[in-house]
N, C-alpha and C positions, 0 to 999 in steps of 0.2 A: 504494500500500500504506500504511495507516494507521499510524501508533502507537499500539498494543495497552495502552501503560501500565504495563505488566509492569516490575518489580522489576530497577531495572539491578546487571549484578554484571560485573565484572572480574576477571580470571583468568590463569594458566599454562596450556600445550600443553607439556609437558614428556618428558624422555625419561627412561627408565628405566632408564642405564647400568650394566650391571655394571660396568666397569672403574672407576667409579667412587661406588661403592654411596652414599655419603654424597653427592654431591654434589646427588640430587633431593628429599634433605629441608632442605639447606641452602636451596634455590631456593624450598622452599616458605615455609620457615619467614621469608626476605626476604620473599615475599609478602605475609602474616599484618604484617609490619613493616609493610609498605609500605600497608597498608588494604586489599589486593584482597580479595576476595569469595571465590575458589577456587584449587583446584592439580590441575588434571586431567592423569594419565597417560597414556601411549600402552600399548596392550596387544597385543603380538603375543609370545604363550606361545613359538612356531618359532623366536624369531631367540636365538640361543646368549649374545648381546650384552647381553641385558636383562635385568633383575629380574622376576621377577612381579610384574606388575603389583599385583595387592589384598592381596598380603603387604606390598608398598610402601606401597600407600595407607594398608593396618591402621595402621601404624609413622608414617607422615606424621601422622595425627590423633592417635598418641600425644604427640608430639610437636609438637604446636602445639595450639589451644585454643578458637579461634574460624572458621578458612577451613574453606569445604567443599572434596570431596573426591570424588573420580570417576573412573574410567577413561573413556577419550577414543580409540576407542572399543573396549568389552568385544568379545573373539572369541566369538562364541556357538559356534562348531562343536567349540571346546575345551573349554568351561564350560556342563556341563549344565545346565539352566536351576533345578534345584531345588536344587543344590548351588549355584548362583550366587546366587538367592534367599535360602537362608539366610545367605552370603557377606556379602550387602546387608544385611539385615537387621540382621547381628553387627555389622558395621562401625557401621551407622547408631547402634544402641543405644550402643556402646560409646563413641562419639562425641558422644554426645548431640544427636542428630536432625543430622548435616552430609555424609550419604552423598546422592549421586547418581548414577544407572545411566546411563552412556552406554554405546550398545548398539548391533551394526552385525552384518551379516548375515554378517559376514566372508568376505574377499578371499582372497586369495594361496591356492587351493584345491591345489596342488603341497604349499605348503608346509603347507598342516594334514592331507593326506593325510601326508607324512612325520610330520608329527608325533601318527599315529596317530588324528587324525578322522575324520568320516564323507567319504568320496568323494559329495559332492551336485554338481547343477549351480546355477551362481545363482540361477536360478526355486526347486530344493528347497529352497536355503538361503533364499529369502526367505520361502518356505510355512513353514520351522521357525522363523524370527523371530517369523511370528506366533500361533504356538503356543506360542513361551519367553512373550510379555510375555502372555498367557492364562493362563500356568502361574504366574508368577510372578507377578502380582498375587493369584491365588489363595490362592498360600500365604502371603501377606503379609495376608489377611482372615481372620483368626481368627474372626469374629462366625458363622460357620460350621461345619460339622459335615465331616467328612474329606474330601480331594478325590479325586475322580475323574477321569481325562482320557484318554481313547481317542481319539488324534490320529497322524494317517500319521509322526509324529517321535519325538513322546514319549506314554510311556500307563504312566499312572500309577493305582495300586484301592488306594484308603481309604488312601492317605499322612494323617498328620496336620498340619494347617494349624503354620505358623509358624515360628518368632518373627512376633512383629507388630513392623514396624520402631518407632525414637520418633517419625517424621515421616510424610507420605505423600513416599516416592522418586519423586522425577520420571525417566518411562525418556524419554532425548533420542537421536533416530535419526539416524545418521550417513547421508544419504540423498541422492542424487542424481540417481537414475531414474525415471522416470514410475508406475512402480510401487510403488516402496519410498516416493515423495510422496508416495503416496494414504496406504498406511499411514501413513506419519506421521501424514498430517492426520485419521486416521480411528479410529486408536488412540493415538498418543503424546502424550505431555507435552513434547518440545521437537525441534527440528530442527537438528541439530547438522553441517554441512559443514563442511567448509575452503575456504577462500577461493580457495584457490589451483586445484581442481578441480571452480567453477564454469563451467562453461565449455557447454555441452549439457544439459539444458536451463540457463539463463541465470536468474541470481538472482530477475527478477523474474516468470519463466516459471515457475520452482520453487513459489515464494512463492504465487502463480496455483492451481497444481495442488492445493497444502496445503490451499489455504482452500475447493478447490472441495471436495473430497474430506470437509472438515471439517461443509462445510454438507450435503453426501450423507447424513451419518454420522449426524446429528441434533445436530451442534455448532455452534461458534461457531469463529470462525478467530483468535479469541482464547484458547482453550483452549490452544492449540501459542506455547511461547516458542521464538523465534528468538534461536538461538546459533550464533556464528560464529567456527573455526578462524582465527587469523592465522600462517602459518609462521614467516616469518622476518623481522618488521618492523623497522624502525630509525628513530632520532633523529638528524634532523644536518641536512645541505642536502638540499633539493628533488632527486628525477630527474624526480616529476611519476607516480611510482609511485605506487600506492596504500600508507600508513602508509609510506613514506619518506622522510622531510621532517623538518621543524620539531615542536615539540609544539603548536602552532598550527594546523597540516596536518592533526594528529593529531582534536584538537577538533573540529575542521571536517567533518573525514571521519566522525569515528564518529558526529556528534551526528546529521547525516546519514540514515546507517543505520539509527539510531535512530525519528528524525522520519517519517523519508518510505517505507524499506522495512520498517518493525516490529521489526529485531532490539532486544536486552536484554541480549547479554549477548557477551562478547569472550575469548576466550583466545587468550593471547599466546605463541608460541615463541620461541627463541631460547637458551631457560635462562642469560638473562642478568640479573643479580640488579641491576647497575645502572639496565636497562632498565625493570625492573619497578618498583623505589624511582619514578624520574623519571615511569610511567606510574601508581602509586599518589597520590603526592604532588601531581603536578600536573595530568596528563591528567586522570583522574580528576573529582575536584571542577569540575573547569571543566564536564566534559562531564556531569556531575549538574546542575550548575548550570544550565547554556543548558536544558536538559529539561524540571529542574520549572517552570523558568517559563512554556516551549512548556506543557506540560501546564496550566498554573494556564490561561492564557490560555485554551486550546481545551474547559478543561472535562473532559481526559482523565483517568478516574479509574482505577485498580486493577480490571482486570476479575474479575466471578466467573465460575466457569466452571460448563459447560452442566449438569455431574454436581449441581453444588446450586444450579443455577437451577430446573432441573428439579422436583427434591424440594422447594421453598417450601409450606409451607402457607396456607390460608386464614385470615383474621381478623389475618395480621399485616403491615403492611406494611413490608417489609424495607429498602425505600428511603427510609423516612424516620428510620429510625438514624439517630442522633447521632454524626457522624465522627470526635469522640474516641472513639466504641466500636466504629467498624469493627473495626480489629487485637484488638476481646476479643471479636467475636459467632464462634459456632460453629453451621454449620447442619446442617441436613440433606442429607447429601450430603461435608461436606465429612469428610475422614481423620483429625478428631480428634472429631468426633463419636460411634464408639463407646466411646469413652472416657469422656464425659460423660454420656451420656443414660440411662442406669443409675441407682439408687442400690443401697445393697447386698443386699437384698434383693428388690428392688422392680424391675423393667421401667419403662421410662421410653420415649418418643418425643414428646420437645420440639419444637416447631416452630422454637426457638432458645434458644441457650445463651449466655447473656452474663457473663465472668471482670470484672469492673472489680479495678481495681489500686486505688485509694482513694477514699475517702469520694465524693470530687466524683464520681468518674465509677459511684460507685452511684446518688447521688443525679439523677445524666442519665440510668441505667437503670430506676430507680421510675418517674417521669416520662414516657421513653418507653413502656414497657410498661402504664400504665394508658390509654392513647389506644390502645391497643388491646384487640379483644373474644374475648381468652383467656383463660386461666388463669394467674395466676403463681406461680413456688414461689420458694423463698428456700433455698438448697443453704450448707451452711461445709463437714462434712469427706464429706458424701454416705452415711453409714452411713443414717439413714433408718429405721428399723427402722418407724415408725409409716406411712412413704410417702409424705411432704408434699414430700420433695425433689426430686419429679420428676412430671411428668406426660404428658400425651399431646395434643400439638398447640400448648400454652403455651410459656410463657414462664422458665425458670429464670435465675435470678441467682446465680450459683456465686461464693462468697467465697476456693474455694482460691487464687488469688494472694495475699490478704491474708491471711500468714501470720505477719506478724514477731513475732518473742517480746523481749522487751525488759527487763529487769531494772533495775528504775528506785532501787531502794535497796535493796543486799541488806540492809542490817542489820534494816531491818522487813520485807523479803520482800515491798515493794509492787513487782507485776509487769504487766506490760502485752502482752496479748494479743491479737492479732490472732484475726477470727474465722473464719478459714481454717486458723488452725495446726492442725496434728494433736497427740493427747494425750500420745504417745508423745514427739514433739520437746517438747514443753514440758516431759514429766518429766525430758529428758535435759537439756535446757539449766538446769532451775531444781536439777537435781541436782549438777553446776558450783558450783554457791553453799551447796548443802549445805540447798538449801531443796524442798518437793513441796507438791503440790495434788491433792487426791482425784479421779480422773477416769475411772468407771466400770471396766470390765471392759478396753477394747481400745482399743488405741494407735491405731487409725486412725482412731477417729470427731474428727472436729471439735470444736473450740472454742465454735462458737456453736451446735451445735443442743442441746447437751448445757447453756453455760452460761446458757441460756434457761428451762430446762425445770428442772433441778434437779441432777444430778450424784451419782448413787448409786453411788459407787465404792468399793474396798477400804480406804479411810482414813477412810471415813464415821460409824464408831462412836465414834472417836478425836477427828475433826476437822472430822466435819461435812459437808452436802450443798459441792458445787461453789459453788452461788448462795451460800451464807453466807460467804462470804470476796467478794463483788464489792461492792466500794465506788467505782464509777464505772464509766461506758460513755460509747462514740461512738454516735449511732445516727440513722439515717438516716429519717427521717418520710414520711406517705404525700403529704404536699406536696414532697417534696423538700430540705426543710429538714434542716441538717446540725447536730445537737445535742448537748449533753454533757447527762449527767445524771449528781448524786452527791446528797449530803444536801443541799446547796444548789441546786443547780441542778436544778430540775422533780423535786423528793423521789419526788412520786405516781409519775412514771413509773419512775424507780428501781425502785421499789415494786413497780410493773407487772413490769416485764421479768424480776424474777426470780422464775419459773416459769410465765411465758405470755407470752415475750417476742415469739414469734413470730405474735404477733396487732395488735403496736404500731407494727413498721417494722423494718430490716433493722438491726441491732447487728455493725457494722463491727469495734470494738476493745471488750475489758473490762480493765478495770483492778482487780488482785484482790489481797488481802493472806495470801499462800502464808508457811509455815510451816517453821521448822526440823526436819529427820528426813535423817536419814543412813539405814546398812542396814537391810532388813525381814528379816520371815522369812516366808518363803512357804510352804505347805504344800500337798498333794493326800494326799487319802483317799479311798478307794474304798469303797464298802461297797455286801454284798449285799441287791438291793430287793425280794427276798423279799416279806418281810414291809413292804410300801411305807410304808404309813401309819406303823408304829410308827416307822419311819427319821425320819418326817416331822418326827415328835411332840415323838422324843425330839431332836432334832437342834435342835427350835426353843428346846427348855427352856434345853438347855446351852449354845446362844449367846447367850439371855438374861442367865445366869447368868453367863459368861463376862467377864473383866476388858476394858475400854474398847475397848483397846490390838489387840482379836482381832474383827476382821470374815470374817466367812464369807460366800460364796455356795454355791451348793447346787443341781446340776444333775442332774434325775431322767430315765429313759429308760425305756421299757418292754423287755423284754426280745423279742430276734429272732434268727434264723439257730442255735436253738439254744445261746442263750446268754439266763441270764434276768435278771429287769431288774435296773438297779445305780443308787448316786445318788452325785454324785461332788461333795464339798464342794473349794473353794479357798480356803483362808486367807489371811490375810497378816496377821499382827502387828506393827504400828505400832512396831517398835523393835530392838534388837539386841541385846536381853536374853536372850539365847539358855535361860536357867535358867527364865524365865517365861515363854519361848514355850513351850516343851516343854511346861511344866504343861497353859498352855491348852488348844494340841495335843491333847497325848494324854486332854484332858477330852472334846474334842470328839467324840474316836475312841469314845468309849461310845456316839454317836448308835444302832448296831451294828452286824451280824456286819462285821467290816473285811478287804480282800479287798488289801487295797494302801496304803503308807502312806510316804511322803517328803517331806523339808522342803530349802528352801534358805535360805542368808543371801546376799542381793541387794539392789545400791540398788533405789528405786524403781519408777526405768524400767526394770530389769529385767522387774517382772512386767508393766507395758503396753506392751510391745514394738510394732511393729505389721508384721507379718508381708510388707505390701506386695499386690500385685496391684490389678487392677482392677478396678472394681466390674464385674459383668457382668448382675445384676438376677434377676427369678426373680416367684414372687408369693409370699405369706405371710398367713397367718387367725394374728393373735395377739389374747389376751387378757388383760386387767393389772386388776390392784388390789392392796390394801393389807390387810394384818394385822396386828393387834393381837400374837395371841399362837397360835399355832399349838398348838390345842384339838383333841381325838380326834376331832371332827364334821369339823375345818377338815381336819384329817391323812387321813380316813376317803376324803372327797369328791375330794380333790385325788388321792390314791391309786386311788380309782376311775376319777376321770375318765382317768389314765394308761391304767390298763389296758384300757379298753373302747375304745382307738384313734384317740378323740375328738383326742386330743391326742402329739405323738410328744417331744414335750420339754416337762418343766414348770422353771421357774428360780426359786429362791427368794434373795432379798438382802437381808441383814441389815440395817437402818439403825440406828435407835435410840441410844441412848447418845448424842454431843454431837449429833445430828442433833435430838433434841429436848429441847434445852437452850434451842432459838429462839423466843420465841411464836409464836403461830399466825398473827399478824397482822400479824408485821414486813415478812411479802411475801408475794408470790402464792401463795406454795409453801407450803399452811396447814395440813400434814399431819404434826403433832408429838407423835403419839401412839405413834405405829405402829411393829413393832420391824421387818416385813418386806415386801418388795413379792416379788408374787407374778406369775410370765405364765405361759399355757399356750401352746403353740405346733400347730398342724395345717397340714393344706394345705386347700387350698380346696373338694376335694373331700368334704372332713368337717366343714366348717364350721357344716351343723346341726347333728351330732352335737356338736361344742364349743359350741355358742353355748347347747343346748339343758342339757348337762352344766354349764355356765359360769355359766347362769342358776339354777340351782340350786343352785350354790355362791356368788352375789352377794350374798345377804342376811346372809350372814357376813362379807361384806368391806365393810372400813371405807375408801373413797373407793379411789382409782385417781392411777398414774403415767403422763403420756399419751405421753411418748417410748415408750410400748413396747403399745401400744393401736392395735388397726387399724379398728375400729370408729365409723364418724362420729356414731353417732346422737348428738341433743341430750343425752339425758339423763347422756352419759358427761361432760357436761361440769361438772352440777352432783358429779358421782363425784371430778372432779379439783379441782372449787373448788366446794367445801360454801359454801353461805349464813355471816356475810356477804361471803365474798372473790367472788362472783361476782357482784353486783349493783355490788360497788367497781369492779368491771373493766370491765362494760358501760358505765359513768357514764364512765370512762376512756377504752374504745373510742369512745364517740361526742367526744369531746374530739377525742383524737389521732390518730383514721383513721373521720371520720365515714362515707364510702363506702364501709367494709370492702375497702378491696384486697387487704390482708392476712389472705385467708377462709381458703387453705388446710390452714391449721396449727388444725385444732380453732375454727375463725371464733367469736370473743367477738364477739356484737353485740345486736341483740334478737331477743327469742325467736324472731320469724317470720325474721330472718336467720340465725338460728343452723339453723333446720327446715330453710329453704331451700339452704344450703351442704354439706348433710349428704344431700341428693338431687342 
């Protein structure tokens, strides 16, 4: 029997004593001291003696902070599998990803008939085992629509999936029979016995059956981690027992198990907390030690298993990652993949997802991913609205690990941003110092797809785009070369990055000079869209009009279900002037008829909160440009296009005021005229209908925002950089990414690359 390579971990077999309620979080919490790895309970619900088990475990993981946590093994005949499910699932969350299901057909059938289970024979109960870990993986797959399960145990119509645990839960089968092996090796994630009741079939007999059973199944016999029960072991003299000896004995025997029959992982009974100090401290490391070097010798690496060997795709070759990014690649197949392969709007299926944690190991992910013939995106907070952060068969480079937010001098407010952070944690953190930075509408977009592009947020008439306050970046080139850029160092690309940054290389960190502002005041008005255009009209006048300090956006809807259309402005006034907001306010309230009207006084990050969930994906037809001044033609058209279906949301955002204070030339972002950016939103199924209404409204818009643009074609690109910032940027692109790697963000390159990337 091989060594599988499997992640070694050290552990408790513990009991669940009432009589002593504290005594099995004290053993755990020794554990946790001692380095082990886990604390797994015993679970028999019948016996009058014990604690529940998973009310124990709950309380075990409140109390300690790093060991996982398990029963050893769960009575299925007492825990129906969808209650246990979610059980799992709570625990995991609340833990932050350190639950594991040990699961057993359960024994003692006298005593779960008293304890009011089902009356099964071993055969039923083992047919219902394999219908809980069916059930129960089910409902742990949110990426799904309601389950259903018509099974001789459990039958279950249109329950709704979930929670999704935070990790995938390994189920490890407590198993000893020729039958309940097969299962193991055929469905589970680990094989959990006890040593002591090896005995028929014979360790290596067992091990045998798993792997046959495995390779049946269409697996690998590396799938199934071997874990193994110790009852009652000791440290002291030799009898010539198994683990009763010396800690020498101890080394020798487990390294053993390890090397030659594949186990990985050991719980200890005894609930003896000196036992476990002496087996953390010293067993331990000695018995990592002899391993990784058997492993280095023989070449044994970290198996993947058969579920994302399976799903690899073409064009990328998986085994020539770079083994600082093994622990950041995420595949297909594997249980954090529906997490990543989304952006917020957008459907995603990557053929790999790579987190690097800093610069270097972005710069090993550019690198590896241009030796391969995919596509690549460049991911920071996954919001995405345009679509470039995700694709289907490629390659993403997701920046969320690199999040740190760093406040480098409060008293000028120069701040350092990772470009993973979310907008929401940087309001909250720079609001601590009494300092904020303008950053769109919503607290969970990213740092860097936003401080790339330009940064039209609710501080913007005040204080200006995102990109005008970034006076240095890290950024990561398509040679792999790892660079700073400020006024001195590479000025041009400074220049570059701020507003088509994602055309030059991967910008890791920005370094930005954030401003003083304490409370705002936030406002919502309602008002009836009746008469749409005139809302349009007049609502553009009076934010012109309006003092610096009051940015507006402005979200139109057509009217449905018997309720008709409405456009619903959000303010925020840059101050805490409570006598001058109101002015503003209630100037803005004449846009007309007002159907609803409320303000608050709030820091910052109050209004970009960021509400949390996952990104789940979806598709989206939007459409973007720039206005001047919101004119009866611009007000008429925009109002039309709403009602005629073309489009189900139009958004309008105020910029103007210090946002064109900047010349046109100072950087990429050469749009300093214009008081609003404008998108319309549809599905894909009306998409001529917008494009064709869109196009008709084009000739009145003055250039385009490309974060919010779904449309490749070439000519949006001169829409987003008018001559000459577009001809500076090509002379740039061939400079700093002559090969265009970096195509899928709006690809700046020459004309025939620009045609080409846009098909």
């Amino acid at each position: 029997m091989p060594d599988y390579g499997h992640e070694l971990m050290f552990g408790t077999f513990t009991t669940p004593s009432a009589k002593d309620p504290q005594h099995a979080v004290a053993i755990a919490q020794a554990a946790e001291a001692a380095g082990l790895d886990a604390v797994t309970i015993q679970d028999h619900p019948y016996n009058s003696d014990f604690l529940d088990t998973y009310t124990l475990l709950t309380w075990i993981a409140a109390k300690t902070s790093r060991i996982r946590v398990a029963a050893n093994v769960t009575n299925l005949p007492l825990r129906p599998p969808v209650v246990l499910a979610k059980a799992a699932a709570s625990i995991d969350l609340l833990s932050g990803g350190r639950f594991e299901m040990g699961l057993g057909a359960g024994g003692f059938g006298d005593a779960i008939k008293a304890a009011g289970g089902p009356d099964l024979t071993a055969g039923q109960r083992v047919d219902a085992l394999q219908e809980a870990i069916e059930v129960m993986r089910s409902i742990w797959d949110t990426s799904r629509a309601g389950l259903k399960h018509e099974g001789e145990h459990y039958k279950i119509n249109g329950l709704r999936r979930g929670p999704r645990p935070a990790h995938e839960i390994g189920i490890w089968l407590g198993a000893y029979k020729p039958r309940m092996l097969g299962i193991t090796g055929a469905k589970a994630d680990g094989w959990l016995p006890s040593w002591e009741y090896l005995k028929t079939p014979t360790l290596a007999e067992s091990n045998a059956m798993i792997d046959e059973a495995a390779i049946a199944a269409g697996r690998q016999p590396s799938d199934i981690k071997r874990l193994l029960n110790i009852g009652r072991p000791a440290i002291g003299a030799s009898d010539g027992a198994f683990l009763q000896g010396p800690a020498s004995q101890w080394v020798e025997q487990l390294s053993e198990l390890i090397l030659e029959h594949g186990f990985s992982g050991f719980f200890f009974g005894g609930d003896d907390a000196d036992l476990l100090r002496v087996v953390g401290e010293e067993i331990a490391p000695e018995v990592r030690s002899i391993v990784s070097k058997a492993r280095a010798g023989a070449g044994t690496a970290a198996p993947r298993r058969s579920a994302v060997l399976s799903k690899r795709m073409e064009g990328i070759d998986y085994d020539a990652l770079p083994q600082a990014l093994t622990d950041r690649a995420i595949e297909p197949g594997d249980f954090r993949y529906e997490g990543v392969r989304h952006s917020y709007v957008w459907s995603g299926r990557p053929g790999l997802v790579i987190k690097p944690e800093t610069a270097e190991e972005v710069s090993a992910a550019v690198l590896y991913a241009r030796a391969q013939a995919v596509p690549l995106s460049v991911r920071s907070g996954g919001h995405g609205i345009s679509g470039r952060s995700t694709n289907r068969g490629g390659i993403v480079i997701d920046l969320g690990a690199m999040n740190g937010i760093e406040v480098l001098d409060a008293q000028t407010g120069l701040v350092r941003l990772g470009a993973g952070a979310r907008w929401s944690e940087v309001a909250a953190k720079l609001g601590e110092h009494g300092l904020a930075m303008s950053s769109g509408d919503y607290g969970g977009v990213g740092v860097g797809g936003l401080a790339t592009a330009g940064g039209l947020g609710y501080l913007a008439r005040k204080f200006g785009l995102t990109i005008d306050h970034v006076v240095a970046a890290e950024i990561v080139l398509a040679d792999g070369r790892i660079v700073r850029v400020d006024k001195d160092n590479e000025p041009d690309l400074l220049w570059a990055i701020r507003g088509a940054g994602g055309n030059f290389g991967v910008v890791t960190a920005f370094e930005l000079e954030a401003y003083r502002l304490g409370d705002v005041i936030q406002a919502v008005q309602v008002f009836d869209g009746t008469d749409m255009a005139s809302v349009l009209e007049r609502w553009g006048t009076l934010v012109e009009a309006s003092p610096r300090e009051l940015t507006s956006f402005l979200m139109a809807v057509p009217g449905n279900s018997g309720q008709g259309p409405m456009a619903q402005a959000i303010s925020v006034y840059a101050g805490a002037d409570r006598d001058a907001a109101a002015e503003a306010i209630n100037a803005l309230g004449e846009a007309g008829p007002i159907l609803d009207q409320r303000a608050y006084l709030t820091p910052y990050a109050g209004v970009v909160a960021h509400p949390g969930g996952e990104h789940r994906g979806g598709s989206a037809v939007i459409r973007s440009g720039l206005v001047d001044h919101f004119t009866p033609e611009i007000a008429a058209r925009a109002s039309g296009l709403l009602a005629s279906g073309a489009a189900n949301l139009l958004q309008i955002r105020s910029v103007g005021g210090a946002v064109n204070d900047i010349a046109a030339d100072a950087m990429a972002y050469p749009h300093r005229t214009q008081n609003f950016s404008m998108i319309a939103a549809g599905s894909r199924g009306q998409s001529d209908l917008l494009d064709a209404q869109w196009g008709e409204l084009r000739p009145l818009l003055n250039g385009m925002y490309l974060n919010f643009e779904t449309d490749t074609h070439p000519d949006r690109l001169l829409e987003a950089f008018p001559e000459p910032a577009l001809s500076r940027l090509r002379t740039l692109k061939r400079r700093y990414d002559p090969d265009n790697v970096f195509n899928m963000n709006f690809a700046i390159g020459t004309e025939a690359d620009e045609v080409q990337a846009a098909e």
